[in-house]
N, C-alpha and C positions, 0 to 999 in steps of 0.2 A: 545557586545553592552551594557551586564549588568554590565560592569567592575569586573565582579567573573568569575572565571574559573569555567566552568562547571563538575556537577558531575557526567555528562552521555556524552554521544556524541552527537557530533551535526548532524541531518539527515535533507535533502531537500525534504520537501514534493512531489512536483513535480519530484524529483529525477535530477534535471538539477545544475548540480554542479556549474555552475557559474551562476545559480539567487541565489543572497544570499539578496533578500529581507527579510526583518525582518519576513513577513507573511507567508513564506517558509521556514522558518526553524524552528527546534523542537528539544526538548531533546529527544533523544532515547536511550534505553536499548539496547542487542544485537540482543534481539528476532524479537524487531519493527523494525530494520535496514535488518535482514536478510529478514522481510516480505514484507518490500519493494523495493526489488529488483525486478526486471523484467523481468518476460518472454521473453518481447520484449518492447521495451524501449515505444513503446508510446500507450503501454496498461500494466499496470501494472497490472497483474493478471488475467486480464483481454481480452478474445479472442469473435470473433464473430462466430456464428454457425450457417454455411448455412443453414444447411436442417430447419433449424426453423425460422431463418430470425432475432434470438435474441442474445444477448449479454448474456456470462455466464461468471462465477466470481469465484476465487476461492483463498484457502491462501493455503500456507505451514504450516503443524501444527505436531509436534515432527516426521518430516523426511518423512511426509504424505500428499498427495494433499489430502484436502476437498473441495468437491464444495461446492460451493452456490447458485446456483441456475441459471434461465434464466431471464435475465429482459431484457423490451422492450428496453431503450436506455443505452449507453455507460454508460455514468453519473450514471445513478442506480445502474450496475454494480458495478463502482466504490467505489458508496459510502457504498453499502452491504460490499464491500471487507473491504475499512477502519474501518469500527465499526466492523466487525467480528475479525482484526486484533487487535483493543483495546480489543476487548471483552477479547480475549485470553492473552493478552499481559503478565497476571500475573502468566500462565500457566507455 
């Protein structure tokens, strides 16, 4: 869309390979591509845990689950996992 070939590859934030809305996609390294694969396609990282009734979150980080924690809604989950995933990203 920028008329330059990119220097990274191109990832779906959503992970839905044909939204290729402009606001859905992103350059990523191999690290952000491999973090954003999914468990289960329509919770990336992301599972809910009966016995608490909460949402927990978690990334792959050098061949290791880290969790993240329990949060009240899906969304927090979420967005804990995305910023833990930049956090890391240079790791």
């Amino acid at each position: 869309m920028t008329g330059e070939d990119p220097q990274l590859s191109i990832d779906h934030v959503d992970q839905n390979p044909f939204n290729n809305a402009w606001t859905n996609l992103r350059l990523a390294d191999d690290f952000l591509q491999a973090n954003n694969r999914t468990y289960s396609s329509s919770n990336p990282g992301v599972n809910f845990h009966k016995a608490s009734g909460k949402w927990t979150a978690r990334i792959q980080r050098k061949g290791k689950r880290v969790y993240l924690g329990l949060f009240d809604t899906r969304e927090a989950a979420i967005v804990c996992r995305e910023q833990a995933v930049l956090a890391h990203a240079s790791d």
